[in-house]
C-alpha positions as CSV (number, residue, x, y, z in Angstrom):
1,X,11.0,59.6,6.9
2,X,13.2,57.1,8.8
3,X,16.6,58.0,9.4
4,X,20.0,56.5,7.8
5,X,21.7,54.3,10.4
6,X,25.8,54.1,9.7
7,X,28.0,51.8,10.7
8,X,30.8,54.0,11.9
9,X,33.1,51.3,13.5
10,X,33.9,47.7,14.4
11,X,36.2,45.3,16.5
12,X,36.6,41.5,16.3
13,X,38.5,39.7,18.8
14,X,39.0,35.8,17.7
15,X,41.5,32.9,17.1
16,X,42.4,34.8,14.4
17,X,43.2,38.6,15.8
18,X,42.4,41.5,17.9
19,X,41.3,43.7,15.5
20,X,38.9,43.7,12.8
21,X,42.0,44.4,10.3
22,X,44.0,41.2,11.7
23,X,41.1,39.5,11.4
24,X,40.2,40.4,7.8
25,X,43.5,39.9,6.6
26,X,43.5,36.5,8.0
27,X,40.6,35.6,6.3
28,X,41.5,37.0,3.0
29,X,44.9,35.0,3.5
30,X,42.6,31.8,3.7
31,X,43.8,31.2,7.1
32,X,41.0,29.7,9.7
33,X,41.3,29.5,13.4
34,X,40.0,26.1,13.4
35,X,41.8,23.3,15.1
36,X,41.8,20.0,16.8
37,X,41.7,21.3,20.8
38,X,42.1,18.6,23.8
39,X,41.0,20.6,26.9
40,X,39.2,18.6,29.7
41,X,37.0,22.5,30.5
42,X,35.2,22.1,27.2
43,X,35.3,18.2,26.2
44,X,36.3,14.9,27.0
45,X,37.7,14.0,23.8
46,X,39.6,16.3,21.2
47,X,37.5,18.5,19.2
48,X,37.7,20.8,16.2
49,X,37.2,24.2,17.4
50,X,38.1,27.8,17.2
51,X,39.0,28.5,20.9
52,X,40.5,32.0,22.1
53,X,43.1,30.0,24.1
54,X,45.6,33.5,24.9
55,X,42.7,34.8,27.0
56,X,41.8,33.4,30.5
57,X,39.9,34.5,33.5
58,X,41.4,36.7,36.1
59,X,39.9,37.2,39.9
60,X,37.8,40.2,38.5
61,X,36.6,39.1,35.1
62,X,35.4,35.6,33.0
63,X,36.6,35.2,30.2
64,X,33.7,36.3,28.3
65,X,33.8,39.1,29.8
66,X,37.5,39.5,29.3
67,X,36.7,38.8,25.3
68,X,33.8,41.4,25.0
69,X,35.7,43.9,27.0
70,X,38.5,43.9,24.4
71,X,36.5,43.5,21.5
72,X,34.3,47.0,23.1
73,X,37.4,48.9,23.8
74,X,39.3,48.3,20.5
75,X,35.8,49.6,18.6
76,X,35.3,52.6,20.8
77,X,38.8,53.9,20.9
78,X,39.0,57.3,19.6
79,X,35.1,57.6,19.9
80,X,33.1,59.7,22.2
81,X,29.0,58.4,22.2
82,X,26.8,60.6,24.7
83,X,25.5,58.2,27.1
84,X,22.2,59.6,27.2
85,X,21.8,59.1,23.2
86,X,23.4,55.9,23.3
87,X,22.3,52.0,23.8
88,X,24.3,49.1,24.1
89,X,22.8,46.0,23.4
90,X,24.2,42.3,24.1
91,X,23.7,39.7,21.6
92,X,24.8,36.5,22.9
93,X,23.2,33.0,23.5
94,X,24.9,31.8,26.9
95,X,26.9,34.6,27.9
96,X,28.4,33.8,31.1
97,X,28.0,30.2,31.1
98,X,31.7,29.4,32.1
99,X,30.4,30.0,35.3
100,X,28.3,27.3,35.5
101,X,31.1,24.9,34.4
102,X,32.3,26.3,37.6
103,X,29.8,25.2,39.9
104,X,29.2,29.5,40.8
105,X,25.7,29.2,39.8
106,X,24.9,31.7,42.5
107,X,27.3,34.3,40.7
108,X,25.3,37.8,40.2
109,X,26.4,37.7,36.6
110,X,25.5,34.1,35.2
111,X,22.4,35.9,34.1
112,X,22.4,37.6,31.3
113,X,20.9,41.5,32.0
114,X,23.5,41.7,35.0
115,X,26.3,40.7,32.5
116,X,24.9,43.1,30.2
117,X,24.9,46.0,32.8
118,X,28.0,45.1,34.4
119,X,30.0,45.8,30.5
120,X,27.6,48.9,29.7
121,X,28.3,49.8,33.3
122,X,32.3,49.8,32.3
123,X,32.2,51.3,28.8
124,X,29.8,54.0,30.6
125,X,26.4,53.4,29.1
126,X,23.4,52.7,31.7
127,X,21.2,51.8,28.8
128,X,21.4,48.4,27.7
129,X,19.1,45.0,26.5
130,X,20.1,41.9,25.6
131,X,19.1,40.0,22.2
132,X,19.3,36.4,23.3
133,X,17.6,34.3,20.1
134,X,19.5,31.1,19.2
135,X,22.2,32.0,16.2
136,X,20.1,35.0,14.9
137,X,21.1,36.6,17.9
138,X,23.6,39.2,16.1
139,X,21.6,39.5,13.2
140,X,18.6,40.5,15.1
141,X,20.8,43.0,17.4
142,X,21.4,44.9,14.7
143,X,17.9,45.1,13.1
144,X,16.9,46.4,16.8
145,X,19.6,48.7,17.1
146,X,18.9,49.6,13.7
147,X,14.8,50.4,14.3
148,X,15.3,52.6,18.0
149,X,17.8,54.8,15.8
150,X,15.6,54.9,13.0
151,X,12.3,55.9,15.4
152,X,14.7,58.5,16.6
153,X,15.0,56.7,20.5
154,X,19.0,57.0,20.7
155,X,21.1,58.6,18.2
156,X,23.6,55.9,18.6
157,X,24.4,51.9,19.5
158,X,26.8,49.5,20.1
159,X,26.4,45.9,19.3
160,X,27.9,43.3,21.1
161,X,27.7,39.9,20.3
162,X,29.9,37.3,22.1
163,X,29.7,33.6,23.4
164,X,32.7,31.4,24.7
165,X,32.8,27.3,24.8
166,X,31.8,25.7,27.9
167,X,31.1,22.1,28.5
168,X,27.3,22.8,28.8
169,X,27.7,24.3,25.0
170,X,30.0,21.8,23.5
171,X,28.3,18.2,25.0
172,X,24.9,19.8,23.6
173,X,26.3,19.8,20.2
174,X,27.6,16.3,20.7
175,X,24.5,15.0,22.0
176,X,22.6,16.4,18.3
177,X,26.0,14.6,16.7
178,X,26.5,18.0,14.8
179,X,29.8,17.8,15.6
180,X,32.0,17.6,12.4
181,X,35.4,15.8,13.0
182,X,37.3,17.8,10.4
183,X,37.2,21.3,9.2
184,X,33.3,22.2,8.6
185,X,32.2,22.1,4.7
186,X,29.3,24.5,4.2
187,X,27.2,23.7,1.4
188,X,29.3,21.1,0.1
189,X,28.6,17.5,-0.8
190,X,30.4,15.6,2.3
191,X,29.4,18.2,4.5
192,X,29.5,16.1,8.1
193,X,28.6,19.1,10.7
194,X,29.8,22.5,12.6
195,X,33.0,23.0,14.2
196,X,32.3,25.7,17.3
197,X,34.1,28.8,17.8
198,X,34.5,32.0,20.3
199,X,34.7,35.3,19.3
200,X,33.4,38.7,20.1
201,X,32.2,41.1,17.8
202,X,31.2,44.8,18.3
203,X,29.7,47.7,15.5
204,X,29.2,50.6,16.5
205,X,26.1,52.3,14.7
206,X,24.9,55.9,14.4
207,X,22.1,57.8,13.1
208,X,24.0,60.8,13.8
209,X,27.9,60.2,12.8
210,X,28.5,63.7,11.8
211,X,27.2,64.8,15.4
212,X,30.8,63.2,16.5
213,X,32.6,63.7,13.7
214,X,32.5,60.9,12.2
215,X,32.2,60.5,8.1
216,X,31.0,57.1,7.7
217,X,30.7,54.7,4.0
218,X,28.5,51.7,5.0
219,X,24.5,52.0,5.8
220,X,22.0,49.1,7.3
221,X,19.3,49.0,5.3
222,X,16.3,46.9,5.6
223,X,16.2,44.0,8.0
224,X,13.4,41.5,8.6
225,X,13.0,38.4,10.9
226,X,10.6,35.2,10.4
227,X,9.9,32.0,12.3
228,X,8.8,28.8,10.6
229,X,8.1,26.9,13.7
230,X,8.8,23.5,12.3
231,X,11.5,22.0,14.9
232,X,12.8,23.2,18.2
233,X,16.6,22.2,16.8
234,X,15.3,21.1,12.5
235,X,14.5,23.5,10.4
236,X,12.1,24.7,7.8
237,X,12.0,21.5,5.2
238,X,11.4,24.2,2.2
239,X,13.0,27.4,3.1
240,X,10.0,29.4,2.6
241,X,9.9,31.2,6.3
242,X,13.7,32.5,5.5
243,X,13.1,33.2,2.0
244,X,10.0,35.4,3.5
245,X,12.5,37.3,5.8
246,X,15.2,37.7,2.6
247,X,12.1,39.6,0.5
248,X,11.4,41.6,3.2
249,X,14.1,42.8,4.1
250,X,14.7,43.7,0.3
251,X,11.5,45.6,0.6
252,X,12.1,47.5,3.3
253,X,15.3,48.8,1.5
254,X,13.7,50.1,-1.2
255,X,15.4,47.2,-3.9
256,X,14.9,44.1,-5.8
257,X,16.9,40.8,-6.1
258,X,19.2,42.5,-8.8
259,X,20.3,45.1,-6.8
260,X,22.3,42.3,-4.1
261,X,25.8,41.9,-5.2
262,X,27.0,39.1,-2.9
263,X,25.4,36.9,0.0
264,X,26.8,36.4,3.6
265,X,24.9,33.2,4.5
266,X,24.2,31.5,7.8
267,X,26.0,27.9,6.3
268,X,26.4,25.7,9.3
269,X,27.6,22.7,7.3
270,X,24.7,20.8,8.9
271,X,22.7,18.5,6.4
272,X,19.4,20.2,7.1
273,X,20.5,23.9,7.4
274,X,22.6,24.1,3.9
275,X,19.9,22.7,2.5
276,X,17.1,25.1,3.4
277,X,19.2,27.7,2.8
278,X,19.7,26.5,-1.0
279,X,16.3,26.2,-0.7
280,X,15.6,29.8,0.4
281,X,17.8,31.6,-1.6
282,X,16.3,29.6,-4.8
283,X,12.6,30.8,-3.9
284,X,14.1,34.3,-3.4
285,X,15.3,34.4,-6.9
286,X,18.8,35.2,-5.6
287,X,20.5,31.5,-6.5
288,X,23.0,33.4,-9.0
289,X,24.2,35.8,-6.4
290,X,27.6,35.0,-5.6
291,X,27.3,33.5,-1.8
292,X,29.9,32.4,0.9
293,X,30.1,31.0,4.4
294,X,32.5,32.2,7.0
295,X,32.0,29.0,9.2
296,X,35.1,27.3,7.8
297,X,36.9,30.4,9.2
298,X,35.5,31.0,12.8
299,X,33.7,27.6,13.3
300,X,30.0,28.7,14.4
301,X,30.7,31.4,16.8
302,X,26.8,31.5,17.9
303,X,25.4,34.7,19.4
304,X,28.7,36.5,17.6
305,X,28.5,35.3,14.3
306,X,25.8,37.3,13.3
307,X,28.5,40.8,14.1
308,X,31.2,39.2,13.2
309,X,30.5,38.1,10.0
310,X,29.0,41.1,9.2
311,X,32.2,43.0,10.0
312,X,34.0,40.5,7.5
313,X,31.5,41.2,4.8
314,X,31.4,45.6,5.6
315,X,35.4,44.8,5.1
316,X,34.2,42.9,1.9
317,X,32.5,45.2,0.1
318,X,35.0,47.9,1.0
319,X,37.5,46.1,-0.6
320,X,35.7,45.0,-3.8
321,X,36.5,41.0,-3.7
322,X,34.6,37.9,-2.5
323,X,35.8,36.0,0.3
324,X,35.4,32.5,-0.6
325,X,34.0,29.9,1.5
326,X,36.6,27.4,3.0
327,X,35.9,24.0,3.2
328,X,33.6,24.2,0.2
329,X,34.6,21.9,-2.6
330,X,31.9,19.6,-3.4
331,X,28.5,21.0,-4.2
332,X,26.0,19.4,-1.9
333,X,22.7,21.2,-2.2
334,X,19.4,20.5,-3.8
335,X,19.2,23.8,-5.4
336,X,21.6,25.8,-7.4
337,X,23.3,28.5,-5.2
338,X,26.1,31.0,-6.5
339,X,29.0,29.3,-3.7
340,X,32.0,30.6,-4.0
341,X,35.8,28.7,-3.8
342,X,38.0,31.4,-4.9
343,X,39.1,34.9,-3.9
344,X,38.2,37.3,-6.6
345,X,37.5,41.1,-7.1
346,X,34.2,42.6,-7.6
347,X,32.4,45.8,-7.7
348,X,30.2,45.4,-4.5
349,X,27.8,48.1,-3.6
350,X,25.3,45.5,-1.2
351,X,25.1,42.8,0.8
352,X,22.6,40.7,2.4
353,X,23.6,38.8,5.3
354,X,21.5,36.1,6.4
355,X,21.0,34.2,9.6
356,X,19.0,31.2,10.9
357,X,18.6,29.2,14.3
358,X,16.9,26.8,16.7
359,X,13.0,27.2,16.8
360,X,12.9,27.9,14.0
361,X,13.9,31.9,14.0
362,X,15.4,33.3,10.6
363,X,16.6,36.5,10.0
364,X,17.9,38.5,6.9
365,X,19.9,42.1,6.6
366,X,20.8,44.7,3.6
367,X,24.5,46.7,4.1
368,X,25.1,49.4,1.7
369,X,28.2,51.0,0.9
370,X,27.6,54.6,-0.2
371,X,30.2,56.0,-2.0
């Protein structure tokens, strides 16, 4: 029988705190880190984005690195992991790619396993891989960490998924025109594209908590990942390939549609990818489930959002109340989905957290709170 895998703590460093407390009161207030930035690094022109402006780059560090280092010290405060039982694993789509905005191209750590050593190097674990798959990047870090505690190869991992703007990120959006103008709208009917954002994001998980003397509330469950290989940047025109990852992962945990209590979708605000999630969660049977997005909070954070709004959603179902999704107003979706506007309490016992990304990759995750 496969081990239990905890979640036994968390950080999020953003536009909106240091902590994943700040940060979850911040979103329960309504407020979003969002705003129109002019900064010649990033863009040309203004932009709405979620930028991490109080943190810069000192001689020694980038400021991704400065991000992740905070977010990992803030989660493993008070924690002590043996580092031979112990993995880290990087989830991130560009890491440091500020340094090629820089013109340091020949920098040891633009690539991503030497950035990945150089943090595990710092926190003190030599183990370490990086998860680098479009947005399902954090998602998918935490089904793998999940699976080498389950098979019994570390006892205990810590997820970090980060990414920071940089010009090479931000004039690639442009050039799709998924750039939204305003405030992002997931799901809703005048919808007109992302916003980006920054953020780090960091869980620490265990298979054994009580080993460090730890009692922990909140379980992964199942966790499954598909591909529908329609588009390099479009995707899946039915939903089918993410649906197939959402029943999956409800098999590997043992449950049935009934048994979900609220939705943590992907919800881009992008024409195509609200509307094969609708689609998705419709052939899943799960279009009554109440549903949010965080995008209209952190903008799409990329290789973090898949952590962070996780965190948000653990913090969720602590708390017994649905965060709504901001921006929404105006439903904008082929099929029926369960979106919600307001804050409002509600016994939660699971969540399935959903993620999808270029090429095609989806990926889909149960959380349990035990009580």
């Amino acid at each position: 029988m496969a081990r239990q895998v905890w979640s036994i703590a968390d950080s999020i460093v953003s536009p909106l705190g240091n902590t994943s407390e700040e940060n979850y009161r911040q979103v329960r207030a309504g407020n979003s880190g969002i705003r129109l930035v002019n900064d010649a690094r990033w863009s040309d022109k203004p932009f709405m984005t979620a930028a991490i402006e109080s943190i810069q780059a000192t001689d020694n560090a980038t400021r991704f690195e400065q991000i992740a280092l905070k977010a990992l010290e803030n989660a493993l405060t008070g924690i002590a992991l043996p580092a031979d039982k112990t993995i880290f694993i990087l989830s991130t789509t560009k890491g440091n790619i500020e340094l090629l905005d820089a013109e340091q191209d020949n920098h040891p750590r633009i690539h991503l396993h030497a950035v990945a050593q150089h943090l595990g190097d710092i926190i003190g674990l030599k183990r370490n891989i990086v998860v680098s798959n479009a947005c399902i990047s954090g998602v998918l870090a935490l089904i793998i960490a999940k699976r080498f505690l389950e098979a019994g190869q570390y006892d205990h991992a810590v997820v970090l998924g980060a990414d920071v703007l940089s010009k090479f990120v931000v004039s690639g959006f442009q050039s799709l025109q998924a750039m939204s103008p305003a405030l992002c709208k997931p799901f809703d009917a005048n919808r007109t594209g992302i916003n980006l954002g920054e953020a780090a994001g960091v869980m620490v998980l265990s298979a054994a908590p009580q080993a460090i003397g730890i009692d922990a509330t909140v379980r992964l469950l199942g966790g499954a990942v598909s591909n529908d290989a329609n588009h390099i940047s479009g995707p899946s025109r039915t939903g089918e390939e993410l649906a197939l990852a959402v029943n999956q992962a409800l098999y590997t945990s043992g449950l049935s549609i009934n048994d979900i209590d609220f939705i943590s979708a992907h919800g881009t605000a992008t024409l195509y990818n609200d509307e094969m999630e609708a689609k998705a969660f419709d052939a899943a049977g799960l279009n009554t489930v109440p549903l949010n997005s965080l995008k209209g909070y952190y903008g799409h954070t990329l290789g973090a959002a898949g952590v962070i709004e996780t965190i948000i959603s653990m913090r969720s179902l602590l708390q017994n109340e649905l965060i709504p999704t901001k921006g929404f107003d105006t439903f904008g979706v082929p099929k029926e989905i369960n979106v919600y506007k307001e804050l409002q309490p509600k016994p939660l016992n699971r969540i399935l957290k959903t993620a999808s990304g270029f090429g095609g990759c989806n990926a889909a995750l149960v959380v349990e709170k035990v009580n």
